[in-house]
C-alpha positions in Angstrom: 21.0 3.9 -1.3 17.6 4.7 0.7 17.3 3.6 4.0 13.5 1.4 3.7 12.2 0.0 7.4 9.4 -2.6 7.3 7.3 0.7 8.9 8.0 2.4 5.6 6.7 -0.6 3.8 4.1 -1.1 5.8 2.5 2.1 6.1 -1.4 2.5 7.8 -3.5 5.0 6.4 -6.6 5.3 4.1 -8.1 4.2 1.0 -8.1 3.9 -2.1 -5.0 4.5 -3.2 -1.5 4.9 -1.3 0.1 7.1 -4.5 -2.9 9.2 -5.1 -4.5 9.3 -1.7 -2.1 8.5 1.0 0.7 10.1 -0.4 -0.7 13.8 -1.5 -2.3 13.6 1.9 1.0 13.4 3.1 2.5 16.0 1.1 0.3 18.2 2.3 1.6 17.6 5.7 4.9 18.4 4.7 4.2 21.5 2.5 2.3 23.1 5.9 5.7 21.8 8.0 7.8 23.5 4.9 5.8 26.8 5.4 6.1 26.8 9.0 10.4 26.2 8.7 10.3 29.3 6.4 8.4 31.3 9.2 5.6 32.1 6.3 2.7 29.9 7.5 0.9 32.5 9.2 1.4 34.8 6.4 -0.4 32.7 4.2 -3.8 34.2 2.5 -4.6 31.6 -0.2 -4.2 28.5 -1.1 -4.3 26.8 -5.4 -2.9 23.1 -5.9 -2.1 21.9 -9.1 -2.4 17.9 -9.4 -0.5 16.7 -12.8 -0.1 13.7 -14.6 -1.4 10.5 -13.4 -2.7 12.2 -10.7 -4.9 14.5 -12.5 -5.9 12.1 -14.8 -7.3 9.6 -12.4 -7.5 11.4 -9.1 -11.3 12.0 -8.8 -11.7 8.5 -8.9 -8.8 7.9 -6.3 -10.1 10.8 -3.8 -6.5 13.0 -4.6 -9.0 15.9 -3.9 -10.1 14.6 -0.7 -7.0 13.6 0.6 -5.3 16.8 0.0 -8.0 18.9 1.9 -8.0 16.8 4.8 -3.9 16.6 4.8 -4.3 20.6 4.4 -6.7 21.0 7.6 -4.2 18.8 9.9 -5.6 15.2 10.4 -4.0 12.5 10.3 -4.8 9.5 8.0 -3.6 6.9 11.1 -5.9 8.0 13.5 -8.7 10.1 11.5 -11.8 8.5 12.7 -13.3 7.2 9.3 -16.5 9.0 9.9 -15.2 12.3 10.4 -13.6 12.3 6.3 -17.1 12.8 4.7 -17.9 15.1 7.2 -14.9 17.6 7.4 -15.1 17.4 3.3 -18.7 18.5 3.5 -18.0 21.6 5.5 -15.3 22.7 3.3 -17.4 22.3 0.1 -20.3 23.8 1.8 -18.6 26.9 3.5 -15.8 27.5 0.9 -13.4 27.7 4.1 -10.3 25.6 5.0 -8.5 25.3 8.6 -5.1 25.3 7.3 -3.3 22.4 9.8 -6.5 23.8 11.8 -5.2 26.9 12.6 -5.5 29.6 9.7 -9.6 29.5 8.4 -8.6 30.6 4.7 -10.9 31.2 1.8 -10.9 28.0 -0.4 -13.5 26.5 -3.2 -12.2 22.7 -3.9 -13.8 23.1 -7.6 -11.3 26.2 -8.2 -8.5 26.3 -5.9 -7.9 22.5 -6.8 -6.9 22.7 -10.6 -6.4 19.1 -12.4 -3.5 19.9 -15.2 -3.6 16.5 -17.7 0.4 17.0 -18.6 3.3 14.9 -16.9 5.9 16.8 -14.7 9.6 15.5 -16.3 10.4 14.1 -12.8 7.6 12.0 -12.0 4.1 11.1 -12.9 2.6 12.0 -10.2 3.4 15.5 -9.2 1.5 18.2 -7.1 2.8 21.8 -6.4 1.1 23.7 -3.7 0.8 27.2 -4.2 0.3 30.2 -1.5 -0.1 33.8 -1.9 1.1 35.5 0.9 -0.7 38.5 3.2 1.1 40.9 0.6 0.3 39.3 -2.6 3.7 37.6 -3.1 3.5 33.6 -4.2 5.9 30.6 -3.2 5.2 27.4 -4.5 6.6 23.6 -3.5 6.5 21.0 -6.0 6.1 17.4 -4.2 6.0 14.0 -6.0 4.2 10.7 -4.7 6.3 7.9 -6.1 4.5 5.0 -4.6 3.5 2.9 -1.2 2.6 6.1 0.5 6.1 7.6 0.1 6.9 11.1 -0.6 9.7 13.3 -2.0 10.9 16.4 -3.8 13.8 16.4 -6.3 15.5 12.4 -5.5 14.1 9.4 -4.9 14.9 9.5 -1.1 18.8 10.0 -1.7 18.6 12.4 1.2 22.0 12.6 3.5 19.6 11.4 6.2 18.3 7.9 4.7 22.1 7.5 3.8 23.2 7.6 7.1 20.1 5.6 8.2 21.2 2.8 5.6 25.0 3.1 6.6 23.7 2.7 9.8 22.0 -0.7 9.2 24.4 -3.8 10.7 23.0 -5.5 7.6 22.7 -3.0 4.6 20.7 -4.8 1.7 19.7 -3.4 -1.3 19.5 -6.9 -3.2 18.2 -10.4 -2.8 22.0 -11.7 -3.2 23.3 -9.3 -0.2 20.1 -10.7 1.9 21.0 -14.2 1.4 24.8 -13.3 1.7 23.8 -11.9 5.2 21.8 -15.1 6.1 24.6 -17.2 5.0 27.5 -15.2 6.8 25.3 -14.7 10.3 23.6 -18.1 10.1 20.4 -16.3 10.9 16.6 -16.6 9.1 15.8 -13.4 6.6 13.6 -12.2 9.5 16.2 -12.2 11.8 18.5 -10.6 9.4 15.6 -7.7 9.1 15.1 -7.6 13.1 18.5 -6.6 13.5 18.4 -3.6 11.0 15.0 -2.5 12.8 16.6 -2.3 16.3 19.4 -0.3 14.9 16.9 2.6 14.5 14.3 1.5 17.4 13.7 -0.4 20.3 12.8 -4.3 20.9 9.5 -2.6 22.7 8.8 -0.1 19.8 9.1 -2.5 17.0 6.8 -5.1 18.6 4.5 -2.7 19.3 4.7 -1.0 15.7 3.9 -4.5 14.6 1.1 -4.7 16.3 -0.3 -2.0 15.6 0.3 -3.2 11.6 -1.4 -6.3 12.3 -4.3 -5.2 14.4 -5.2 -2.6 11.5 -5.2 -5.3 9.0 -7.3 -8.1 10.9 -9.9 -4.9 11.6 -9.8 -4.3 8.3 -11.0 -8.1 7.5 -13.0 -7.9 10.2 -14.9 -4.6 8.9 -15.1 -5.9 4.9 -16.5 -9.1 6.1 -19.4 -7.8 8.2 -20.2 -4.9 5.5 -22.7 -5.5 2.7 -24.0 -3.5 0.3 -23.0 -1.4 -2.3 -19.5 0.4 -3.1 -19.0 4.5 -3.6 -17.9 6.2 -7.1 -20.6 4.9 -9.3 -19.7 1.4 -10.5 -22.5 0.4 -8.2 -19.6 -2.6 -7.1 -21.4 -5.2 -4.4 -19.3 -5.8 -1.6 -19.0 -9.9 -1.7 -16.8 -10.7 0.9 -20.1 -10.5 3.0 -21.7 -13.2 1.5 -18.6 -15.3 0.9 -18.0 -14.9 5.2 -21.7 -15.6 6.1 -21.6 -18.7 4.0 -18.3 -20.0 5.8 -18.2 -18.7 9.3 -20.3 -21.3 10.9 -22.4 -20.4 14.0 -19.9 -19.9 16.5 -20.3 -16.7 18.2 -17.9 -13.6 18.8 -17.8 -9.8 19.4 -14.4 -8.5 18.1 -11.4 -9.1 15.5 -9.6 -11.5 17.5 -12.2 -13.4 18.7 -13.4 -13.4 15.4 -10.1 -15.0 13.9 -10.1 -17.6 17.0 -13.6 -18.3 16.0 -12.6 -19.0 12.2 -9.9 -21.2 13.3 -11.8 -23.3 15.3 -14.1 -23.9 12.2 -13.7 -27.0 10.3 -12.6 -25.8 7.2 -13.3 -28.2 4.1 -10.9 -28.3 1.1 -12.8 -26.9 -1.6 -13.1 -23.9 0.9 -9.6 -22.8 1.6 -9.3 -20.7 -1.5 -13.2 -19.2 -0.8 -11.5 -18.3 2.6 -8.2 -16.7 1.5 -10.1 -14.7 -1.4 -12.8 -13.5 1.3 -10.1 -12.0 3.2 -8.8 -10.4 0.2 -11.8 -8.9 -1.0 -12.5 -7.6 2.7 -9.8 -5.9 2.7 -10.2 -3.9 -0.5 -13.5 -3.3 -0.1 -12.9 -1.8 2.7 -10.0 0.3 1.0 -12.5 1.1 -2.0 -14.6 3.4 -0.1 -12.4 5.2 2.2 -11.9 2.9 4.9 -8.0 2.6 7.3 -6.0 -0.2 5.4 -2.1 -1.2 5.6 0.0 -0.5 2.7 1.5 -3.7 1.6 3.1 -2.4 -0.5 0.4 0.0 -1.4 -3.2 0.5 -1.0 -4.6 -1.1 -4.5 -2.7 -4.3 -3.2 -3.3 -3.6 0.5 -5.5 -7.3 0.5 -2.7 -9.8 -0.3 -0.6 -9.6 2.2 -3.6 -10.1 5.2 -5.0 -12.5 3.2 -2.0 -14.7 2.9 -1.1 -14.3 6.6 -4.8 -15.2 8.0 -4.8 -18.4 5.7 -1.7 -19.0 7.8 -3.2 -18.6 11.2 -6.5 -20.1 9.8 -4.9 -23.3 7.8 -1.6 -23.5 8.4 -1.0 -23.3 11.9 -3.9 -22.8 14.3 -1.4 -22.0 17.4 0.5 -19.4 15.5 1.2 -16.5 17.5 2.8 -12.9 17.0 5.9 -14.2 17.0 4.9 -15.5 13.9 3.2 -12.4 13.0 6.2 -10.8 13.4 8.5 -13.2 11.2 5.7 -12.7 8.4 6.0 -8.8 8.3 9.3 -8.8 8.8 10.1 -10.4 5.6 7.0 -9.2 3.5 8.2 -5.6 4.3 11.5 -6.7 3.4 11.0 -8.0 -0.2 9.2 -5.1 -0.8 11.7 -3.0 -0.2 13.9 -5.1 -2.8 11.5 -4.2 -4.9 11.5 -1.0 -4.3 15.0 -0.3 -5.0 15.6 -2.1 -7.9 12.5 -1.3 -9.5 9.4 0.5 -8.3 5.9 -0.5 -5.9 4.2 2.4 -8.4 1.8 1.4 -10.8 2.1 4.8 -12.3 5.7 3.7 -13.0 5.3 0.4 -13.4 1.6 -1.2 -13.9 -0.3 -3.4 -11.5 2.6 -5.6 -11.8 4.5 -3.1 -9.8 1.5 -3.4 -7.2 -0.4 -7.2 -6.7 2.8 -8.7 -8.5 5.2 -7.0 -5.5 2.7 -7.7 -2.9 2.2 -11.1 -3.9 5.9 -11.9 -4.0 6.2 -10.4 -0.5 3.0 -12.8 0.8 4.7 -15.4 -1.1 8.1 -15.0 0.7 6.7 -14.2 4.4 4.5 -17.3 4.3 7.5 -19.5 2.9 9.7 -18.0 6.3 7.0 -19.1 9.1 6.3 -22.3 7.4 9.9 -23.4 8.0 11.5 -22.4 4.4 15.4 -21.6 4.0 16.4 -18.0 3.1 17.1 -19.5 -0.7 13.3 -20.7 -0.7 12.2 -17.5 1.0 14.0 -15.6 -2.1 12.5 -18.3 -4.4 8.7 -17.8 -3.5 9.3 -14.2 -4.1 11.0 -15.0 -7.4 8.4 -17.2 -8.4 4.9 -15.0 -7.6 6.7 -11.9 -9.2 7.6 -14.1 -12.1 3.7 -14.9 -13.0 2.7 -11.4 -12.4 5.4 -10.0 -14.9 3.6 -6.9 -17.2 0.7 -7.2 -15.4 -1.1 -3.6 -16.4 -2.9 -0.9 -14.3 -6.1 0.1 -15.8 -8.9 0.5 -13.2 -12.5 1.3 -14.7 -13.6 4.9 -14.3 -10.2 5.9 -12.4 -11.8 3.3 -9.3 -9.4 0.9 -7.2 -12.4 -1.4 -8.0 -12.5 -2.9 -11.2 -10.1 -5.1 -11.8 -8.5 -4.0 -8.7 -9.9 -5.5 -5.9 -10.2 -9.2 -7.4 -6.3 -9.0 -8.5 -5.5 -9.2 -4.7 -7.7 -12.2 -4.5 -5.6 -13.7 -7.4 -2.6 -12.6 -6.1 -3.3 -14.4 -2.5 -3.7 -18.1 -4.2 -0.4 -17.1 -6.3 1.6 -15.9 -3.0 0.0 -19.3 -1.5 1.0 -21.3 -4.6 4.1 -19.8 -4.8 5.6 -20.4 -1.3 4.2 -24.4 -1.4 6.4 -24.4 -5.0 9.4 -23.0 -3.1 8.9 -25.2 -0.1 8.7 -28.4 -2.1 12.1 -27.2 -4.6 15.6 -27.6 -3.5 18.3 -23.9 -3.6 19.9 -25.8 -6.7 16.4 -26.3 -8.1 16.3 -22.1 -8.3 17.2 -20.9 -12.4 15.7 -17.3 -12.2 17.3 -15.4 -9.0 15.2 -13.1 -7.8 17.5 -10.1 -8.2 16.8 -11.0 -11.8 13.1 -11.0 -11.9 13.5 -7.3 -10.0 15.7 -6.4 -12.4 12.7 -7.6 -15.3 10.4 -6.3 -14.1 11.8 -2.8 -14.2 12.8 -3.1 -17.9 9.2 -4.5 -18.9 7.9 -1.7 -16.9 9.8 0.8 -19.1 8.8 -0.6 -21.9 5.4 -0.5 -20.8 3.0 1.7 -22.7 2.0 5.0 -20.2 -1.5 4.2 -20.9 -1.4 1.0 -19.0 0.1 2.9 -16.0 -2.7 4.3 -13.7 -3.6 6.7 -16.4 -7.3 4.9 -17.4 -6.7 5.0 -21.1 -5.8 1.9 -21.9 -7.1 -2.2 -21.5 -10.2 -2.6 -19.4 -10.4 1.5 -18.4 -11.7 2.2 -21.9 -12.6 -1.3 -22.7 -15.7 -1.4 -20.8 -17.9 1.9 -20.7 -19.5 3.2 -17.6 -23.0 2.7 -18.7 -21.9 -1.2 -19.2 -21.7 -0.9 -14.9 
């Protein structure tokens, strides 16, 4: 059974797309790490990658290819300064040179040494194998899979001897809703304090809280940035960014300078009814606007669904509770990152595996269950919300226009805010007994009707509004 921290759910990096721009970024990094355990790196000549499946299919649209140069040349996608992406891609088109981890300049022409191959690998959709010829002509290759949410593996689905140990090593090992609730139950504790106590068992009090942060600094920044950016959207759809408009018509004239006094500024707003929902989709939009043209988002539990999760928890801070502090912050990630990883493993955050359900459905089940916990719900109504924002998300397809995490992609996280929202006020008004669908069961559903899912509804663009609406209609 993996070992899944809330900092593996809730990953920071950059847009569009945590399966096929975070995670071959990633692989990258651990393909130059593999070379340099084998004592070959500097031995290295040339470079070919071969992207398959899913990947290939829609990875031009997803940046795949500009993610894995800049993984190859050594930056990071937590600390890259945004600018600098366009920029280092440039050269390396330009120049037909690489800086391998920034230390070998090897010959290397993205239109050639970056080959797109259409079939699926048996393992996994989304596969990649890096290849390098050596100073004496002899080739080695690695074959790396990204599965989802940023994450990243060879052969098995984490089932390494280290994440075993890691999960042994949980005081509160969960791999289901029931053991969660079990936990709560036993230990009298809240589900966030059930997940607090598994996160110090790997770090400290200081480290998490800082982690956290971090997590929810990126996010409001995010917000921040999407809803003080107008114009028009990369890749061709010609998308306009509207969480611009929707902020300047609700802000008010209050004034501020950064993030946070931004949000204090919002929450000093009188906010009318009809306006809540304008407010809670504004942030969502933000958000994936942001992610939509290469900008730093939070995986929650992936990119494409990177806007529900913020979303829900500013509405909190904006609506719900205007004194709401990072302690509550804190409770909120805490569980969201926790019924993700439910999700997880019994089922899959990969919409290559499973459809957009497996994305906004899992992300608005997470929003759903974190906002039920700080607004003062039981562990069985914290379960519940989660049950019930999966449940109306259930074979919810993937099939983004053009290969884009644009169209329909960035207004599902608005829809899947309101459902988190209307979700948890279900859960709060219901009663444990009220509960007929556990939530083990709705992972367990979702899973099968992912299976059953038709591969062209799964990331691939050949299916449902990917081929329903041309290009030229744009």
């Amino acid at each position: 059974m993996e070992s899944i921290s809330t900092f593996d759910m809730l990953k920071i990096g950059i847009g569009p797309s945590s399966s096929h721009t975070l995670g071959p970024w990633r692989a990258a990094e651990k393909w130059i790490k593999e070379l340099k355990q084998e004592n070959v790196f500097t031995q290295v000549s040339a470079v070919n990658i071969y992207i398959y499946g899913s990947l290939s299919l829609t990875g031009k649209g997803h940046a795949t290819d500009y993610a894995l140069m800049l993984g190859l040349s050594g930056q990071d996608p937590e600390y890259i300064p945004i600018a600098n992406i366009t920029t280092i891609v440039c050269k390396i088109k330009e120049e037909k040179l690489i800086e391998l981890n920034g230390e070998i300049t090897l010959p290397f022409n993205p239109e050639k040494n970056i080959i797109f191959k259409k079939e699926f690998l048996p393992f996994h959709a989304n596969g990649i194998t890096f290849e390098a010829t050596l100073e004496f002509g002899e080739k080695i290759s690695s074959t790396y899979y990204s599965i989802g949410g940023g994450f990243v593996v060879k052969e098995a689905l984490n089932k390494t001897e280290k994440n075993i140990a890691l999960f042994k090593q949980f005081p509160f090992p969960i791999a289901t809703g029931e053991q969660l609730l079990k936990f709560c139950k036993n230990e009298n504790k809240s589900v966030s304090e059930i997940v607090l106590e598994n996160e110090k068992s790997l770090n400290t009090n200081a480290h998490i809280d800082k982690e956290l942060r971090r997590i929810w600094n990126t996010m409001l920044e995010c917000m921040y940035t999407g809803c003080h950016t107008e114009g028009k959207l990369p890749g061709g759809l010609n998308v306009t960014r509207r969480a611009y408009d929707i902020h300047n018509s609700l802000k008010g004239e209050l004034p501020y300078t950064s993030p946070h006094e931004w949000l204090n500024t919002i929450r000093k707003t009188e906010v009318k009814f009809r306006q809540i929902l304008k407010w809670v989709s504004c942030f969502a939009l933000a958000v994936n606007e942001v992610n939509a043209s290469l900008g730093r988002v939070v995986t929650a539990p992936t990119n494409g669904s990177a806007g529900v999760v913020p979303a829900v928890l500013m509405y909190y801070l904006v609506i719900e509770n205007h004194e709401g502090s990072f302690e509550h912050i804190k409770k909120f990630l805490l569980v969201a990152g926790e019924i993700g990883s439910i999700f997880k493993k019994g089922a899959t955050i990969s919409a290559t595996m499973g459809g957009c359900q497996a994305e906004i459905g899992v992300s608005s089940a997470m929003a759903a269950a974190a906002l039920t916990e700080v607004l003062g719900g039981s562990p069985e109504q914290v379960l519940m919300a989660a049950e019930i924002a999966m449940e109306h998300h259930l074979g919810l397809t993937c099939d983004p226009i053009g290969g884009l995490v644009q169209i329909p992609c960035i207004e599902r996280n608005s829809m899947g805010a309101i459902k988190a929202i209307n979700a948890a006020e279900l859960a709060l008004s219901s009663k444990p007994e009220d509960a007929k669908v556990p939530l083990d069961k709705v992972v367990n559903t979702m899973w099968e009707t992912a299976k059953d899912m038709s591969s062209k509804y799964k990331e691939t663009s050949k299916g449902g509004l990917a081929v329903g609406v041309y290009l030229s209609d744009c």
